[in-house]
C-alpha positions in Angstrom: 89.2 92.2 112.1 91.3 92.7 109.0 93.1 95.7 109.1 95.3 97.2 106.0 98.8 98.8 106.8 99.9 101.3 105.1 103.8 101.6 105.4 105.4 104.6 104.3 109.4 104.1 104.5 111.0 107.2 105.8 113.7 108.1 103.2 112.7 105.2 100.7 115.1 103.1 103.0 114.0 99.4 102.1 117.8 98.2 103.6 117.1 99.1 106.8 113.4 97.9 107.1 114.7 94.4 105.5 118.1 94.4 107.9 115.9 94.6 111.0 113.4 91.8 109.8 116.2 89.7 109.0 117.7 90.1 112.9 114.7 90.5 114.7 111.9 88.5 112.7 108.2 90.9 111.7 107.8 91.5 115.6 104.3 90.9 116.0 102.6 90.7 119.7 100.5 88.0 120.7 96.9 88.4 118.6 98.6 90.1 115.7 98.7 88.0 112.4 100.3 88.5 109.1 98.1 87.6 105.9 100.2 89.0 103.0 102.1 92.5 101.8 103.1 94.2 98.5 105.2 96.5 97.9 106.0 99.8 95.4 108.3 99.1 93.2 109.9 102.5 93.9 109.9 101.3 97.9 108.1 104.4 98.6 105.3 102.2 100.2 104.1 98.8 101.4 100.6 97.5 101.8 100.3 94.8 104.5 96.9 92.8 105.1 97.0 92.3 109.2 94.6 90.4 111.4 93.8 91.5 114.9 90.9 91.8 117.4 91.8 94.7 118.2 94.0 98.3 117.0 95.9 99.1 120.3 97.9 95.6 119.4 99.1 97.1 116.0 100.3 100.2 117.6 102.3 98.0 120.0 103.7 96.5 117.1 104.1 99.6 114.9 106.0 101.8 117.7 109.1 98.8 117.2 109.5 100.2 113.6 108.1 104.0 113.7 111.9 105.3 113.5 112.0 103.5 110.1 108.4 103.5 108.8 105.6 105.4 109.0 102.4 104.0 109.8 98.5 104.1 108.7 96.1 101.5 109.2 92.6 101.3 107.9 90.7 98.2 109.1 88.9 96.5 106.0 86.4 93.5 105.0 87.0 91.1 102.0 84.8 91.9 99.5 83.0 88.7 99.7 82.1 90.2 103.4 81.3 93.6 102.0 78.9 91.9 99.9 76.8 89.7 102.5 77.2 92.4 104.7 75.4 94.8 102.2 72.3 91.8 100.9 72.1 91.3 104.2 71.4 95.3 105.5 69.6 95.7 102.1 65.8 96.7 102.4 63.6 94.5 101.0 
């Protein structure tokens, strides 16, 4: 499943997140995958588009960062999906 991630940076602190990453890599536990992030320009918040079978592994990964970041995630479908998902459910 795809999963969106919503960072929230406690104190707007963008150093620390980016020190860790740069020691200790993104983190993430066997079955987690990366697809792609943005980020506020204000580095209030970042939006990351995760891939996982399953929500406990995201918590396993978020708990290595909660002192820096806090977490939200909202498992989503492409829109592509949405929309076969949606003619396909649609009564004739």
């Amino acid at each position: 499943m795809l999963v969106m991630v919503i960072e929230r940076f406690k104190n707007r602190d963008a150093d620390a997140i980016w020190k860790r990453y740069l020691e200790r890599g993104r983190m993430l536990p066997d079955g987690v995958s990366y697809v792609d992030s943005w980020v506020e320009p204000n580095y209030d918040r970042c939006f990351q588009l995760m891939e996982c079978a399953d929500l406990e592994l995201l918590k396993q990964w978020s708990a290595q960062w909660e002192d820096l970041v806090d977490f939200e995630f909202f498992p989503v479908l492409t829109s592509d999906a949405a929309w076969e998902k949606f003619t396909v459910d649609m009564p004739v």
